[in-house]
C-alpha positions in Angstrom: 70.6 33.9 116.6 73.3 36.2 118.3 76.1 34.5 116.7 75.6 36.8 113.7 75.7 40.1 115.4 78.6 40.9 117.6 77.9 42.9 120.7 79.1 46.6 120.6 81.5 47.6 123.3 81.5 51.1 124.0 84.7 53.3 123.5 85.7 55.6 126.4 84.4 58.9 125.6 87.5 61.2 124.3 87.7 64.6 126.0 87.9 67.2 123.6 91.1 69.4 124.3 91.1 73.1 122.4 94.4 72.1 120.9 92.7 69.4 119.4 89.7 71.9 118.1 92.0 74.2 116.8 94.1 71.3 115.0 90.8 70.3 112.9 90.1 74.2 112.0 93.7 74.3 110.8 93.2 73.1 107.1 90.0 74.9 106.5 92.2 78.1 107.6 95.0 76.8 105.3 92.8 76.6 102.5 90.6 80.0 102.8 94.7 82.0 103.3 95.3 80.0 99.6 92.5 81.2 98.1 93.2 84.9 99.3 96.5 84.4 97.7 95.8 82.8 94.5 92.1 84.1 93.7 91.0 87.3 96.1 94.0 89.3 96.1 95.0 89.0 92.1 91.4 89.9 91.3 91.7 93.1 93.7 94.8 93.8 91.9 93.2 93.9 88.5 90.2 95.5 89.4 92.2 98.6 90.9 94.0 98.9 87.7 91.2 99.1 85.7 89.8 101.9 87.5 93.0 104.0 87.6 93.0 103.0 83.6 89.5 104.1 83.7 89.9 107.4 85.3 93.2 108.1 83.2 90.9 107.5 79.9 90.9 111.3 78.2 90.1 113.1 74.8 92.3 111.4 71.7 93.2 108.5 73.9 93.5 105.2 71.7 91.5 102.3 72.9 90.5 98.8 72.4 87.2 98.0 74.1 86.3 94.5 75.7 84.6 93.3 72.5 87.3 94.4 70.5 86.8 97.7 68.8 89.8 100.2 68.3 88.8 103.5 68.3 90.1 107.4 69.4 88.1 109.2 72.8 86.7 112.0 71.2 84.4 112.9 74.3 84.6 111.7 77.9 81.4 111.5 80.2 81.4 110.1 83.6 79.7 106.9 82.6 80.4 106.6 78.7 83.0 107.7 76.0 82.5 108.5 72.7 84.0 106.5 70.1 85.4 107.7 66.4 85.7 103.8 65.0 86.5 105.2 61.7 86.4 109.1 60.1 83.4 110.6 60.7 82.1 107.5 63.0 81.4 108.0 66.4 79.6 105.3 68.5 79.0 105.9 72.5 80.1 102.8 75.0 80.4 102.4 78.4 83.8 103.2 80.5 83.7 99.8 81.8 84.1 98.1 78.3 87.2 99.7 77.8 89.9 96.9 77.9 93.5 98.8 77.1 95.0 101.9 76.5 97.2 101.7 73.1 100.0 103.7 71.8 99.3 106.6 69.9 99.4 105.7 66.2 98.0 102.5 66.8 94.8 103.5 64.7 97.0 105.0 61.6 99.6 101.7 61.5 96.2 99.8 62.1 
């Protein structure tokens, strides 16, 4: 009955250098410095950009939120802005929701 299972010889046990440990860390370190590059360090970017936008925003400041509304900063709070949409229309949003900062005249060419 032994015919079908072949004995197992034993390999000589490898000794584990710390060049070679370091050599099988090296692709998980190449891959988490790619990801800082492409992924963390953009997003960082952007987010510090929004906030200076943020605390740029002023009174008769032209802006186009994230859901898409154009309208002129009539009043700036520390956490919401108010909104004129259209004359004699003010709605309050968040700071955060503002997207852009356009060019004066944008509403009148609009």
């Amino acid at each position: 009955m032994s015919f079908f299972i072949s004995d197992a010889l034993a390999q000589p046990a490898s000794a584990a250098t710390p060049e070679s440990s370091l050599l099988s860390f090296l692709p998980l370190i190449g891959i988490f410095v790619l990801f800082y590059f492409l992924l963390i360090r953009p997003q960082m970017k952007r987010a510090k950009e929004h906030k200076s936008l943020l605390n740029a925003l002023a009174k008769g400041d032209e802006v186009v939120t994230g859901g898409g509304v154009l309208g002129r900063i009539t009043e700036v709070g520390s956490d919401f802005i108010s909104l004129e949409i259209a004359n004699g229309i003010v709605v309050k949003v968040q700071k955060q929701s503002v997207a852009t900062i356009m060019p004066k005249g944008t509403i009148t060419s609009a």
